[in-house]
C-alpha positions as CSV (number, residue, x, y, z in Angstrom):
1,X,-26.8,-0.9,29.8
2,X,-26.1,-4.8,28.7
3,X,-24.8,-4.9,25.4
4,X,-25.8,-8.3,23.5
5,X,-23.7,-8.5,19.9
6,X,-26.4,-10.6,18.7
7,X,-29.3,-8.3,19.1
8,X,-27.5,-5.7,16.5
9,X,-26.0,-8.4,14.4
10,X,-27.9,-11.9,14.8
11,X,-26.6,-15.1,14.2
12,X,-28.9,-15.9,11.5
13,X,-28.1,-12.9,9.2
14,X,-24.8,-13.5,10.4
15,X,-24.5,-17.6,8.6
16,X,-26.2,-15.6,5.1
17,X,-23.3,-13.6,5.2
18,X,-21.3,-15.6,5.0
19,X,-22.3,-18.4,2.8
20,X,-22.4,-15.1,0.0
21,X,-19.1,-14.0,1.0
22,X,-17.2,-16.3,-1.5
23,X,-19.7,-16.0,-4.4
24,X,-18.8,-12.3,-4.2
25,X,-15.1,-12.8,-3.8
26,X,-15.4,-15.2,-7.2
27,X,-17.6,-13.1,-9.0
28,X,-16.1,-9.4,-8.0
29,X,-19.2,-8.4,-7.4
30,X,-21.0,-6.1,-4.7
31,X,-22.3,-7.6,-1.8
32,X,-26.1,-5.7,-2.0
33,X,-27.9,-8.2,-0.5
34,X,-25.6,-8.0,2.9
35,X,-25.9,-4.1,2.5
36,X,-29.8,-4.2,2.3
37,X,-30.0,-6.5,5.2
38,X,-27.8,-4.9,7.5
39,X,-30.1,-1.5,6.6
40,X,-33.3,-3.4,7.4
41,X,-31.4,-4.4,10.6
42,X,-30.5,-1.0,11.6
43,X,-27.2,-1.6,11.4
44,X,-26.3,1.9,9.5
45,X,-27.1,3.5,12.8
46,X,-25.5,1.2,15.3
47,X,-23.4,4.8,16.2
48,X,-26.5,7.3,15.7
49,X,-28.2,8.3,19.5
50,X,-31.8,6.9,20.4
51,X,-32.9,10.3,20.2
52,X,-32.6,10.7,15.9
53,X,-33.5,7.2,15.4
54,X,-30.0,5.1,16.3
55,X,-29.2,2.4,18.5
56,X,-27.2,4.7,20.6
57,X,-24.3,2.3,20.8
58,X,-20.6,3.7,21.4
59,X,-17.5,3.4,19.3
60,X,-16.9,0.2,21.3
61,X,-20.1,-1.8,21.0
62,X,-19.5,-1.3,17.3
63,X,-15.8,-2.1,17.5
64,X,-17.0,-5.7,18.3
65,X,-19.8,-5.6,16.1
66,X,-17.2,-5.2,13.7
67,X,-15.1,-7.8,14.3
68,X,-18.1,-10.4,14.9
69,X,-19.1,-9.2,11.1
70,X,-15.8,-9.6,9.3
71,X,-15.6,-13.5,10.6
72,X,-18.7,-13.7,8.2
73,X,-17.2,-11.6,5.1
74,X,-14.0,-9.2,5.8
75,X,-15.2,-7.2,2.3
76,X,-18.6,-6.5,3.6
77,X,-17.4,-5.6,6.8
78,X,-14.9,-3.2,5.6
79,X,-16.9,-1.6,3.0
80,X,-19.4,-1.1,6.0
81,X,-17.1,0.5,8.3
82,X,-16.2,3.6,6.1
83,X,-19.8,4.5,6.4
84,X,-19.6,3.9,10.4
85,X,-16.7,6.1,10.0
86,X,-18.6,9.0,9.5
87,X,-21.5,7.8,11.6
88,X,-19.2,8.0,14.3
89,X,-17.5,10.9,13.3
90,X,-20.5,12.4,14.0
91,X,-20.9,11.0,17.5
92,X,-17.1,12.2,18.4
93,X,-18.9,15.3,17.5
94,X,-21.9,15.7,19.5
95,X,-20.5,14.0,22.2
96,X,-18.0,17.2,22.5
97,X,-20.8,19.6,21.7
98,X,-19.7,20.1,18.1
99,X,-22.7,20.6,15.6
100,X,-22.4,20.2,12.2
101,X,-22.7,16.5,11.5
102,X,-26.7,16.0,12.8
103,X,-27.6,15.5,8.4
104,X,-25.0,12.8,9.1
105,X,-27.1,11.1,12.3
106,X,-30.7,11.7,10.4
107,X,-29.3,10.5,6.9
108,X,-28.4,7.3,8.8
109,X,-31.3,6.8,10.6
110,X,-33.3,7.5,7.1
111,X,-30.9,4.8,5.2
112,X,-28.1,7.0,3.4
113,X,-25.4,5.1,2.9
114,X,-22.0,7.7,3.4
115,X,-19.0,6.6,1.6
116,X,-15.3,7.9,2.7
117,X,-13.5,10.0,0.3
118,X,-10.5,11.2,2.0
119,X,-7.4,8.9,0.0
120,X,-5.7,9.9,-3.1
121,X,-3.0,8.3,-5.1
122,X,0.7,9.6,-4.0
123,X,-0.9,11.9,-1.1
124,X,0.8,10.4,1.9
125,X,-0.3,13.8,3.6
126,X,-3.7,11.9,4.2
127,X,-5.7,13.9,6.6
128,X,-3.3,16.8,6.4
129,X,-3.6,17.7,2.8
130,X,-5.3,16.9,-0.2
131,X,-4.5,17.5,-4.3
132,X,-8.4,17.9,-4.5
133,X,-9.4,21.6,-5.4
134,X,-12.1,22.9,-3.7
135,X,-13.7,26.7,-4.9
136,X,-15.7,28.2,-3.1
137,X,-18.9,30.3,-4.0
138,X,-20.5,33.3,-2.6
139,X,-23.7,30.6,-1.2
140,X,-21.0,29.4,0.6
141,X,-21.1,26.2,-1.3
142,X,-17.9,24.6,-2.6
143,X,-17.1,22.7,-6.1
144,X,-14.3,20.1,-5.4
145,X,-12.3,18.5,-8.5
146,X,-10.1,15.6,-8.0
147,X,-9.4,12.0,-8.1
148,X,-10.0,10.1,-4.8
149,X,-9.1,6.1,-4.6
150,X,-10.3,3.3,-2.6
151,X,-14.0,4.8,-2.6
152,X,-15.3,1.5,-1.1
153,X,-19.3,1.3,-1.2
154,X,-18.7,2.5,-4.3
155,X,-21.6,1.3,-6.3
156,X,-24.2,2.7,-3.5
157,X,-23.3,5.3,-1.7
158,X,-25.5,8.3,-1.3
159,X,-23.2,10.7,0.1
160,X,-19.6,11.0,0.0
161,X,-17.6,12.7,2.9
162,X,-14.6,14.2,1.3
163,X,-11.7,16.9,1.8
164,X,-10.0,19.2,-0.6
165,X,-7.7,22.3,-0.4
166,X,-9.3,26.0,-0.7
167,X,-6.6,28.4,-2.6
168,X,-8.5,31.4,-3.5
169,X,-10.5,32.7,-0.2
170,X,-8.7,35.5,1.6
171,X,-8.0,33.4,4.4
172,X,-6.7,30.4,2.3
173,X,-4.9,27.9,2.1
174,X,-8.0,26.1,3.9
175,X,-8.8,22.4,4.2
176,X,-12.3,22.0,3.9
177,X,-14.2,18.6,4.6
178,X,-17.5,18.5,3.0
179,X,-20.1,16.0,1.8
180,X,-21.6,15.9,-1.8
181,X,-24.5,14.0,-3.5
182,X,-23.9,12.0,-5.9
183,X,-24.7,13.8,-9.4
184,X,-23.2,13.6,-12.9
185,X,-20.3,15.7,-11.6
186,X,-19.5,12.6,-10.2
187,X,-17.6,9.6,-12.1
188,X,-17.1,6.4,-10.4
189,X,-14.8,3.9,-12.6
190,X,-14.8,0.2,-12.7
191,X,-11.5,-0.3,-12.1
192,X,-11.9,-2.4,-9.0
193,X,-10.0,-6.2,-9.7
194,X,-8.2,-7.2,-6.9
195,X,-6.1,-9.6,-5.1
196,X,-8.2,-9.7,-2.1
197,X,-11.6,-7.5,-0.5
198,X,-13.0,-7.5,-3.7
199,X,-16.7,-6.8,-2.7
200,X,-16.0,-3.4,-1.3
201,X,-15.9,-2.7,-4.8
202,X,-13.6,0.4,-3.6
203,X,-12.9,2.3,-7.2
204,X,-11.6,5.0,-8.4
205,X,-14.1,8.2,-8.2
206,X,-13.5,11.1,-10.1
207,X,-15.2,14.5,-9.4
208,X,-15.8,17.3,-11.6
209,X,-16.9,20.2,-9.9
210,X,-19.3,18.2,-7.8
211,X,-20.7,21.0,-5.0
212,X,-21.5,20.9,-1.9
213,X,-24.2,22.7,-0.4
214,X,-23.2,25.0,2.4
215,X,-25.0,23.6,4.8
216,X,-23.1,20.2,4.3
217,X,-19.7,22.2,4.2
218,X,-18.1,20.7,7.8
219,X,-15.0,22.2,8.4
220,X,-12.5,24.7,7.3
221,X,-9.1,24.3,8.7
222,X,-5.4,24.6,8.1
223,X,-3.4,22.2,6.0
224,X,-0.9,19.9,8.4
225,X,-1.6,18.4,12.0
226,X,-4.6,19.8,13.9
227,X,-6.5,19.2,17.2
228,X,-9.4,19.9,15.3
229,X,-12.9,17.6,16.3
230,X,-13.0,16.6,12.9
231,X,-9.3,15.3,12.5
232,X,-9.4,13.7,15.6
233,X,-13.0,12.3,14.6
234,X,-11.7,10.6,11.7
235,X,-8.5,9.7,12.7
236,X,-9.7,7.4,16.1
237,X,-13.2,6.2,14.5
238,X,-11.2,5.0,11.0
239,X,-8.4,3.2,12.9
240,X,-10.1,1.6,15.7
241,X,-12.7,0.4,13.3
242,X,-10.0,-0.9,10.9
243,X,-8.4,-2.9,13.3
244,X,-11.5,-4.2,14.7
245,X,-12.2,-5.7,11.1
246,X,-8.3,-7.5,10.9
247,X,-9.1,-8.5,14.1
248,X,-12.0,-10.2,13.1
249,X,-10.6,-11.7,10.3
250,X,-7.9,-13.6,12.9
251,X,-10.6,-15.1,15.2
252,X,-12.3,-16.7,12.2
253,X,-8.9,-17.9,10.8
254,X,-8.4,-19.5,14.9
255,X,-11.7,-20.6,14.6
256,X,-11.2,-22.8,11.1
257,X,-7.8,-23.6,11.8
258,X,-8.9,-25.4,15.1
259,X,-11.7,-27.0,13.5
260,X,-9.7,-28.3,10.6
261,X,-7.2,-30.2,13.3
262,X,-9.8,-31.4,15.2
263,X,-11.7,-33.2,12.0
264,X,-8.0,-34.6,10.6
265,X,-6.1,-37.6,11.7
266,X,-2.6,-38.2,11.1
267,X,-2.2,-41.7,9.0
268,X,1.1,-41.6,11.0
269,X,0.3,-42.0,14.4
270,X,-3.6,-42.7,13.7
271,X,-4.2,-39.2,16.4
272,X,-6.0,-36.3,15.6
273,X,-4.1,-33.9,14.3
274,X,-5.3,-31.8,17.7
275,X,-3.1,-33.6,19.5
276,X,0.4,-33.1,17.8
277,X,2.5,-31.5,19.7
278,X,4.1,-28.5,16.7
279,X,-0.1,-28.5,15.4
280,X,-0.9,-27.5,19.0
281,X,2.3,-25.1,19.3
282,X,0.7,-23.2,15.9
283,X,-2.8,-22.8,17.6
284,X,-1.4,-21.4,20.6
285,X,0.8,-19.0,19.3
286,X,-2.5,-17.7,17.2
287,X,-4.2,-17.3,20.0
288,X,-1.6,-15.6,22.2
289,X,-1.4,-12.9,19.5
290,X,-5.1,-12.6,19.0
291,X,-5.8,-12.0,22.5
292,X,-3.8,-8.8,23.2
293,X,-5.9,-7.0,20.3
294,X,-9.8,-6.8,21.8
295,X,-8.8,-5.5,25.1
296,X,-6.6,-2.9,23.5
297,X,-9.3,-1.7,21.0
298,X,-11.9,-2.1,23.8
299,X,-9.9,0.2,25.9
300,X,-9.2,3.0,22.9
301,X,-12.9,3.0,22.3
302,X,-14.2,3.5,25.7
303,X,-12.2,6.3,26.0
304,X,-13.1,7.9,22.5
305,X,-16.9,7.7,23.8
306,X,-15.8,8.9,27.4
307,X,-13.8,11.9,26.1
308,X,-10.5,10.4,27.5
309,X,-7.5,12.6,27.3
310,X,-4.4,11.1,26.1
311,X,-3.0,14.4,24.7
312,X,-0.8,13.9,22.2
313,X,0.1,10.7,22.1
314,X,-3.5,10.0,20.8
315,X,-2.1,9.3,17.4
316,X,0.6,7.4,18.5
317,X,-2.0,5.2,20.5
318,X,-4.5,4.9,17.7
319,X,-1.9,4.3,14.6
320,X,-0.4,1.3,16.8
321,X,-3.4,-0.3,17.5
322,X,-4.2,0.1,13.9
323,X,-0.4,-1.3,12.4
324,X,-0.8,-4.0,15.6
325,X,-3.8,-5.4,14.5
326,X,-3.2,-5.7,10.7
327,X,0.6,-7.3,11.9
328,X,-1.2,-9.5,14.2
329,X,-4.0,-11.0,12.0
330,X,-1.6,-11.6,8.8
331,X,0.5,-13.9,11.3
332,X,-2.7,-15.4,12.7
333,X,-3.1,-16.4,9.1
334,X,-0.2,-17.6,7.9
335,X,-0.3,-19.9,10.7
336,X,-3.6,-20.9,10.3
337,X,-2.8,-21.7,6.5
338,X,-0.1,-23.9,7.7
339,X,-1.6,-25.5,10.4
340,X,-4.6,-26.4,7.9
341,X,-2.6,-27.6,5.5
342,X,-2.8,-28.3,1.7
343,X,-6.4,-28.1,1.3
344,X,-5.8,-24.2,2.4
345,X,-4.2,-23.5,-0.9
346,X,-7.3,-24.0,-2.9
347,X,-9.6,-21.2,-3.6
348,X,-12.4,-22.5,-2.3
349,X,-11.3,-22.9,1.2
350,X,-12.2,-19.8,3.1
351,X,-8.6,-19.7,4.7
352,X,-7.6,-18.9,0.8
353,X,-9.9,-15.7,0.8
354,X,-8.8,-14.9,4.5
355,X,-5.1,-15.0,3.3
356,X,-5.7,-12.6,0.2
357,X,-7.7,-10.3,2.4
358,X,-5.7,-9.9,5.3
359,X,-3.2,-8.5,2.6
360,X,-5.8,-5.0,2.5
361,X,-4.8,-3.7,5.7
362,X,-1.1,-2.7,4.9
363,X,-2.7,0.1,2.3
364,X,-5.0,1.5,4.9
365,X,-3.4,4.8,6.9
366,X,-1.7,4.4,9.1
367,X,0.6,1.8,6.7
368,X,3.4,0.6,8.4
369,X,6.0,4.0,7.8
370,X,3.6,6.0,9.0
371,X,2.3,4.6,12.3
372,X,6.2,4.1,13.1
373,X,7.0,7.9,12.0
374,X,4.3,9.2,14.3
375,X,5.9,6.7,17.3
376,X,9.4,7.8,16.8
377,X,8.1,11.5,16.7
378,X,6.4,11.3,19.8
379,X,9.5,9.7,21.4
380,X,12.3,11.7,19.6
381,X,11.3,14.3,18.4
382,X,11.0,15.6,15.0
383,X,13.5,15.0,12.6
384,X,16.4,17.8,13.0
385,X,15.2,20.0,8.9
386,X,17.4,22.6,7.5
């Protein structure tokens, strides 16, 4: 099947984008407008199959997607992403033959918006752990408590996708991943003033026994590393996804920085500044880093939607792509600020905004200690305990 980028994400709505990226930014406000358009565009269900209302794209026809819309606004397309996360959580699933994420598919297709609530301040256990409680009842329902951080979408999500640790069944400890509406037992702060991404509008959210329902109760599992569909889901969808948006963010800074020395002329030599020789050093050296990133992502995804089998160096694969691609695009712009010059270093140059975004992507899992703990583990071992 021929896969046209501009079909699912059209040029058009693409330019609106971005000319209300930098109001947002300014203003710290959500971008609703994007969010309403991109529904209306069926964007919400690029990952959802044909058959429950989707486009039926794969993890890698979105990873582009994703990195065409973060040259338009990196906060919008971030904020997106965590609710593609659990779209295509859902499509690791029933491509494996899991059930238990279809209210996931048809919430999707219907125009839920699912916000990711898996981080938590000082829990470096990520995935593996959580200081969330979560109590079950005899319905088979579960009331979480906690503080989660980050919550981007924030402002409009519908359902959030959470984890939290069961201490009191029989067979606990238990992880158990769950979604819950959003209800009173529910407090989102506005706490969200940041350097950079500020229209993900990712605050703090608080919950207070919010429940839920047993039928939206995913997984129970152990605490620590697991093979598990839905640890795997989260782990390839969220990373690939996340570097797909740095990686966006670098071909837009390319893009300016190369327009920017082709409009300038030196008072020096009266050339354009395209044609000094350090000027063109600085664009090439952006490009050869950019350029290992989309085939590498490309080739991860395809083999998430093909059921590859990497085994366990899976993590080590999809944490490096991850840590690669936020590395890579923080050079690309840095040299594109230089390159640019002065002008860069005002705020309403979109190179400034770039350069205070790019700076998101070293608090996203896997940040730099972890992606190179899981490397050195797969190479050497674990580290020699008592």
């Amino acid at each position: 099947m021929s896969f046209d980028p501009a079909v699912h994400l059209p040029d058009d709505l693409l330019e609106r984008i971005r000319e209300r990226a930098p109001i947002h930014d300014r203003e710290n406000t959500f971008p609703q407008q994007d969010l309403d358009e991109l529904r209306d565009a069926g964007y919400l269900s690029i990952l959802v199959p044909t058959e429950r209302g989707g486009a039926g794209l794969g993890l890698e026809q979105a990873a582009i997607l994703q990195q065409r819309l973060a040259t338009a606004s990196p906060a919008t397309a971030l904020c997106i992403n965590m609710h593609l996360v659990w779209t295509g959580v859902a499509k690791v699933f029933s491509d494996r033959g899991v059930p238990g994420l279809e209210f996931v598919q048809d919430g999707a297709a219907a125009g839920e918006v699912f916000a990711f609530g898996i981080s938590e301040g000082g829990n470096d256990l990520v995935l593996f752990g959580s200081d969330t409680s979560a109590v079950p009842a005899e319905d088979g329902s579960y009331a979480f408590t906690g503080t989660t951080i980050f919550t981007s979408l924030a402002p409009v999500w519908t359902m959030l996708g959470l984890h939290g640790l069961d201490t009191t069944s029989s067979d606990a400890p238990k992880l158990v991943f769950a979604f819950i509406d959003r209800t009173d037992a529910v407090e989102t702060s506005d706490d969200w003033d940041t350097l950079g991404m500020r229209a993900t509008q990712s605050r703090t959210t608080r919950l207070k026994g919010a429940v839920a329902a047993p039928e939206h109760v995913v997984r129970r599992i152990d605490p620590g590393p697991s093979p598990d569909p839905i640890v795997f889901g989260i782990f390839s969808v969220f990373e690939l996804l996340l570097a797909s948006v740095y990686t966006g963010i670098a071909r837009r800074a390319i893009d300016l920085a190369v327009q920017t020395v082709q409009k300038r002329t030196s008072k020096k030599t009266g050339l354009a500044y395209s044609q000094d020789p350090d000027i063109r050093w600085r664009i090439a050296d952006m490009s050869l880093a950019y350029d290992a990133l989309p085939p590498q992502i490309a080739a991860l995804a395809r083999d998430v939607d093909s059921l590859g089998d990497h085994g366990a160096r899976w993590f080590t694969l999809l944490a490096g792509t991850k840590h690669r691609a936020v590395v890579m695009a923080k050079h690309v712009v840095d040299q594109a600020i230089l390159t640019a010059g002065g002008g860069s270093y005002f705020s309403s140059n979109e190179l400034s905004q770039l350069y205070r975004d790019v700076l998101a992507g070293m608090f996203h899992p896997s940040d730099p200690e972890s992606a190179h703990s899981t490397a050195a583990s797969a190479l050497l071992g674990p580290i020699d305990g008592p």
